[in-house]
N, C-alpha and C positions, 0 to 999 in steps of 0.2 A: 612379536614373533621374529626371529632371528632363521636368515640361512647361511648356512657353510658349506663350502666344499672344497675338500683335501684329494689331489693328485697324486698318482702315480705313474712313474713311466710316463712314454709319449704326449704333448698337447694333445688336446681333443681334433685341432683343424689336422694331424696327421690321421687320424681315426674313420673310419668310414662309418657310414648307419645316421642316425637321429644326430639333432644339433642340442648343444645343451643348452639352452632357452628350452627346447619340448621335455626334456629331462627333467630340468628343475622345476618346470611348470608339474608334471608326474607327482613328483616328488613334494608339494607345497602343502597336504595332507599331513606328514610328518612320516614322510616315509623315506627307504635308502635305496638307493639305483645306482648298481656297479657296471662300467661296461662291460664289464668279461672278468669272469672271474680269474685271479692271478694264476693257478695249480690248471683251469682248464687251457687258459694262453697258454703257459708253458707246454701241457703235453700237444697241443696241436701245430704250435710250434716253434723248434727249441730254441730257432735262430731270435724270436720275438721275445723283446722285454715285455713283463711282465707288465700291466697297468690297469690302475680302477681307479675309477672316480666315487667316491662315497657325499652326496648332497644329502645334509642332516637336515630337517626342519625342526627347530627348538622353541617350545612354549614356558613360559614365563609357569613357576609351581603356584595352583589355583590357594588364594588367600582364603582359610575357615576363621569364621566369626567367632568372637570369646564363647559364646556359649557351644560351637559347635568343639570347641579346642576341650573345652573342660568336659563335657560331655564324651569324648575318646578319650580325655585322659581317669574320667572316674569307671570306664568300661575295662581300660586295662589293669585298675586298681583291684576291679572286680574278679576281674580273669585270673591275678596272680592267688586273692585269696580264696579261692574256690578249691585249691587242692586240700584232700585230706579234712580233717579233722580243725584245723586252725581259727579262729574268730566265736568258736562255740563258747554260752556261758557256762558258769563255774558247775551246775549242775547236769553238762550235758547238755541242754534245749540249744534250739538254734539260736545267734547271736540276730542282731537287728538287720544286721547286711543281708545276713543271710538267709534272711525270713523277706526281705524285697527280692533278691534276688530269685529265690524258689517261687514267690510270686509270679517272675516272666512279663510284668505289666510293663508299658512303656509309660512313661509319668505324662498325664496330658496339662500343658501349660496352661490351658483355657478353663483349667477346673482350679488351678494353682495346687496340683497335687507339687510336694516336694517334703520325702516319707523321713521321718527321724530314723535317723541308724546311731546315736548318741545314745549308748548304756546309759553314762550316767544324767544326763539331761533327761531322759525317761524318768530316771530314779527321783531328781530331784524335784519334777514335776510334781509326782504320788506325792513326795514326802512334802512338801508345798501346802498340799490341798489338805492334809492329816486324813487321808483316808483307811480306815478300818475296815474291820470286819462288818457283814453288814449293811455299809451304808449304799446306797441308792448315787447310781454316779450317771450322768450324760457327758455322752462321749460324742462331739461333731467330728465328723471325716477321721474315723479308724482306720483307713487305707488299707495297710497289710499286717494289722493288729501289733503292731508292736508296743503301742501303748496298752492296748486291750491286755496285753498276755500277766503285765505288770500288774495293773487294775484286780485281775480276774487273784493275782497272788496275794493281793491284798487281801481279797476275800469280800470283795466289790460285788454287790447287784448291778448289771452295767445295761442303758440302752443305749448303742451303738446307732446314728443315723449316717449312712455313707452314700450320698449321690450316684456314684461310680456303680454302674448293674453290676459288671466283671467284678469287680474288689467287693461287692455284697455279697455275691455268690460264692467267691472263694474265701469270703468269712465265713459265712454260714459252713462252709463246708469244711473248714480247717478249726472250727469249734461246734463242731456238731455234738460231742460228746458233754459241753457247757451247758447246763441248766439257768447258770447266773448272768449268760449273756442271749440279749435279745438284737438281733439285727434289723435295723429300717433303712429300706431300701428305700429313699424319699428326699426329695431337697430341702432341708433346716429350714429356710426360712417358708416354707412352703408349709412346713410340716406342723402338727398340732400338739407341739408342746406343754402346754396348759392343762390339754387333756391327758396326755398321758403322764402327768406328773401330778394328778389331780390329788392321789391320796400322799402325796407328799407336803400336801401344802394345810397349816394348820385349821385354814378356813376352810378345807373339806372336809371335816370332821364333824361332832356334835357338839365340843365342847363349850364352842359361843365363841364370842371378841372376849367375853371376860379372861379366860383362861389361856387365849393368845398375849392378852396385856400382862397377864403374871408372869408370862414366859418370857416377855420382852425384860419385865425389870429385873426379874431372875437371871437373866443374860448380864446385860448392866452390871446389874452388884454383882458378878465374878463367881455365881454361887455356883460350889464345886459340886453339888450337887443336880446344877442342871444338865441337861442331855440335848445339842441342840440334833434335834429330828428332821432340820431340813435336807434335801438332797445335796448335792455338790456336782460342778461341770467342771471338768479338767479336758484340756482339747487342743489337737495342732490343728488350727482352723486358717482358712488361709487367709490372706492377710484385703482380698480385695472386698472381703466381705465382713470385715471386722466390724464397722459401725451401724452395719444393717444387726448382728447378732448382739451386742452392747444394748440398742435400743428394743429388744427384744427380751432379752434377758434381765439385765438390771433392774426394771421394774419389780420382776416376780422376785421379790424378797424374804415374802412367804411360805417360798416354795423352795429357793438353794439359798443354802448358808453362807456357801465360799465358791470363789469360778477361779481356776487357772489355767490360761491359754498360753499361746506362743503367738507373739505381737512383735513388728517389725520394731527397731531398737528406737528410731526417731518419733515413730506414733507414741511408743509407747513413754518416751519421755516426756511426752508432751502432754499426755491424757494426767499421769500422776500428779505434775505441779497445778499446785495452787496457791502460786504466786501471783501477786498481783503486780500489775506494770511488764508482765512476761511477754513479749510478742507475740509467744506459741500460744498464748492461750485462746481458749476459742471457746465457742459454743457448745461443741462436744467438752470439754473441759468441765463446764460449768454441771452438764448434763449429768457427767462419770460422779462428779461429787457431791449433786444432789439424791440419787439414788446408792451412793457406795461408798466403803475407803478404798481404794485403791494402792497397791503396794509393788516394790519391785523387788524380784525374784535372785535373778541371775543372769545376764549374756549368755547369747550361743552363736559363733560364730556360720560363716556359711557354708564350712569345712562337715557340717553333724546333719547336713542333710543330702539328699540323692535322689533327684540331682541338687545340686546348690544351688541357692537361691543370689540373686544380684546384690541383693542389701544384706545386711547384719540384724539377726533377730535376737528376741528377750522372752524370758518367762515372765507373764505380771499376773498378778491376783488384782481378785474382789471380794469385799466382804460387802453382799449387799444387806443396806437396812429394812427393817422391817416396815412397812407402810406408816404405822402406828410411831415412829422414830422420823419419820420426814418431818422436816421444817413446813409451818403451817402456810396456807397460798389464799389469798384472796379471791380465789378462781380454779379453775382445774391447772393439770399438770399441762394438755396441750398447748392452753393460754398460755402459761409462764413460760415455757420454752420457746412459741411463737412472739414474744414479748421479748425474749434474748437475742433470738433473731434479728430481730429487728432493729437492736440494739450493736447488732457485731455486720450490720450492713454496711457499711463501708469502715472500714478499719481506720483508715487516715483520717479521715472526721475526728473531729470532739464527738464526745455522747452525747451531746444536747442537739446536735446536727439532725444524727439520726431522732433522736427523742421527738422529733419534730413531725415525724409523721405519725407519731402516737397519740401525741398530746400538747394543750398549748403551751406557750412558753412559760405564764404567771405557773404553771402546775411544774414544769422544767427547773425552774427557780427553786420553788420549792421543799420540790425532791431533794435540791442541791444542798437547802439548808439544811434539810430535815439529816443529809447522810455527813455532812460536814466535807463534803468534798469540793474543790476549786471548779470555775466556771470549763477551765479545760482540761477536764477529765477526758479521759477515752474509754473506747467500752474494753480493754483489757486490762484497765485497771479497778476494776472490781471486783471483788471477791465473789462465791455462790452463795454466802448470806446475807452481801450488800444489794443483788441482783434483786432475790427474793423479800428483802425490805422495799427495795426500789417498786418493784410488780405492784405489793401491797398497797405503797400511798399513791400510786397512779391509780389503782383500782377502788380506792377508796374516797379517795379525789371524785373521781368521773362517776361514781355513785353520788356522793353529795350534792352535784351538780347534780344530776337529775333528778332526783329526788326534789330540789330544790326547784330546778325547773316545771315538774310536774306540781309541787304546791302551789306555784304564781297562775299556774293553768288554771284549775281547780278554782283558785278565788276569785281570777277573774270571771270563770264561767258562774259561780255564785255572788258575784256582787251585784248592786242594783244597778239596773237599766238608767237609764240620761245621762251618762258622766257629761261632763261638758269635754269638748274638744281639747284641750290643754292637756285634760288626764290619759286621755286616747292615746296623746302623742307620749307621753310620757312611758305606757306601757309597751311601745312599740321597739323591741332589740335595736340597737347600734348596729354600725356596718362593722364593729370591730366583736360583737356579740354573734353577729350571721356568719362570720368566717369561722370564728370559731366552733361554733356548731357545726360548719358543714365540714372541719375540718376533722373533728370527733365522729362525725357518722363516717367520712372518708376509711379512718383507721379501723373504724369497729367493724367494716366491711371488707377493711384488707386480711385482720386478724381470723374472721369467720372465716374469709376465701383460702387462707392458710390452713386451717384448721380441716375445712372439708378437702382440699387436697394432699392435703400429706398420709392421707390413705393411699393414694392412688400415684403420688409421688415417688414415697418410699419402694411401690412393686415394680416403677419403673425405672427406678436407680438398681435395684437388686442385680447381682448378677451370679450366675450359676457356679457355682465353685464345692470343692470338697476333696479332703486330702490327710494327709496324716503325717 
């Protein structure tokens, strides 16, 4: 804060009244205090020079934050195209601006709403996904329908799920006249997908596994005559909830044929490669390519949404596989993904570091011959079919031990009675057989503890989001 004060006329010590110390103290608000104004000096009297004192109090102009600066500056963007007829599509209908705008919502960041106003990134989405007439589409966080209105021209069956009560309601009500869209006012990951996608999926029909497996090889061999009947997700989802909906979705391969989203530009280059020795890569990696192909769309910078978003986002697809198409597992799917885990627990480690708490080293060795790779491997240089050989002979390993431990049980409880003492000691484990055992019951107790918490892990990672 800065003060000044500009004179006129007389010093203040010729002046009668208040001292300027109490004036400027008056004045320390930001306010101006003149001693007499000059035009009433003069008419009272003529002989008297005129004089004012003007004390300014000056404040330094309040510094807005990047987001509050872009936020006025995409308000004024708005105000200027609001006149007239201007930003409308080719046919008349509102343009995407202008369908947020007539919306009146304010974007809440804690939902990661941030609404496509991009014609043609809307367009190139649909055209993305090849969706037709007919087909069955899930749409997460429709916002202010701008993707919906595209979808709906397709000639799309659409069930819309939008968090947002406000933005459900003024769907419902800005497509009341829509038979082909349904709105769910509900949280995605909260929501019951499976079921309401039930007759989408070919195992809820009659016609058996047999008639799913002709569909798969009829897919394969390219035959122009197959129709694939599964549904399709196309969705601007927000970006904080992206790995809760992946682990959600990618599974059901029975159920959508093709999914494309809008994913921040760094995740999403990192989910696609599957290279090995990448740094990005990771356990979600491994996951996206055991259920999926994965593919990249197009850029969209931060300029096609409103508000704009901090980072650079992308369109990606998925083509998930059919169950029946997954590489085969020595164990379930949660096993072998808690088995990758475990594997991607410290990254700086060699893999055999981590492998350590799975299993003993002679089985570590093994795996190493068996895969052809060097003693200091790391877990990002393995492929998702090298991971999935690796599961296998650990799991087939630690079966044959048991197995085999359970046969030495067995005969010793049927051999005959008086061994002599010699033989006693003889069947009694090593101290290097006791660790190893307790080190196997250790892991198969952390893998189980895994297993039963990643139910209750996953609902507490989630977090509330939804947006368009």
């Amino acid at each position: 804060m800065s003060l000044s004060a500009a004179w006129s006329g007389v010093p203040p010590r010729a002046r009668p009244g208040r001292s300027l110390a109490s004036r400027g103290s008056s004045a320390a608000t930001g306010g101006r205090v003149a001693w007499r104004h000059p035009k009433a000096a003069a008419a009272a009297s003529p002989r008297c020079r005129p004089s004012a004192l003007e004390v300014v109090c000056a404040r330094k102009p309040m510094r807005l934050s990047n987001n509050k600066k872009k936020a006025k500056q995409e308000a004024a963007k708005r105000g200027k195209g609001k006149t007239g007829g201007a930003g409308r599509d080719d046919d008349g209908s509102m343009s995407p601006q202008q369908r947020v705008d007539a919306a009146n919502h304010s974007a809440r960041r804690w939902l990661g709403q941030h609404f496509l106003i991009d014609h043609s990134v809307i367009l190139d989405a649909v055209a993305a996904a090849d969706v037709k007439r007919g087909d069955r589409i899930l749409e997460i966080g429709p916002g202010t329908g701008n993707l919906t209105v595209e979808l709906l021209r397709a000639g799309a069956t659409i069930d819309a799920v939008e968090k947002d009560r406000s933005l459900a309601d003024k769907l419902e009500e800005q497509f009341s006249n829509e038979d082909a869209l349904t709105v769910h006012q509900a949280d995605f990951l909260k929501w019951d997908v499976s079921g309401a996608f039930r007759d989408a999926s070919p195992a809820g029909d009659s016609e058996g596994d047999s008639v799913a497996d002709t569909r798969a090889e009829a897919a394969d061999a390219a035959d122009p005559r197959f129709v694939d009947s599964r549904a399709k997700v196309v969705a601007n989802i927000p970006y904080n909830i992206t790995t809760d909906i992946l682990k959600t979705l990618l599974p059901m391969g029975d159920t959508f044929g093709n999914m494309v989203f809008m994913f921040q530009e760094e995740v999403a280059r990192r989910l696609i490669k599957d290279e090995a020795g990448n740094s990005d890569y990771r356990p979600m990696s491994v996951r996206v390519h055991y259920y999926s192909t994965p593919y990249y769309i197009r850029p969209v910078t931060a300029a096609c949404f409103d508000p704009p978003p901090n980072v650079e986002s992308c369109l990606v697809g998925f083509r998930p596989r059919r169950p029946a198409e997954y590489l085969p597992l020595n164990g379930t799917e949660r096993q072998f993904f808690a088995f990758v885990q475990a594997c991607f627990a410290q990254k700086r480690k060699m893999l055999k570091n981590n492998l350590k708490a799975v299993c003993d080293e002679e089985t570590i060795a093994a795996a190493y011959e068996a895969l052809g790779k060097p003693e200091k491997t790391r877990a990002q240089e393995l492929t998702m079919p090298e991971y999935v050989r690796l599961f296998n002979f650990v799991r087939d390993r630690g079966q044959a031990r048991a197995e085999a431990l359970a046969a030495g049980q067995n005969a010793r409880a049927c051999g005959p009675a008086g061994d002599d003492e010699e033989s006693e000691n003889s069947r009694k484990p090593t101290k290097k057989q006791r660790e190893t055992s307790r080190k196997v019951q250790r892991a198969t107790s952390r893998l189980l503890a895994q297993a039963v918490e990643g139910k209750g892990g996953a609902a507490a990672e989630r977090q509330p989001s939804s947006r368009s």
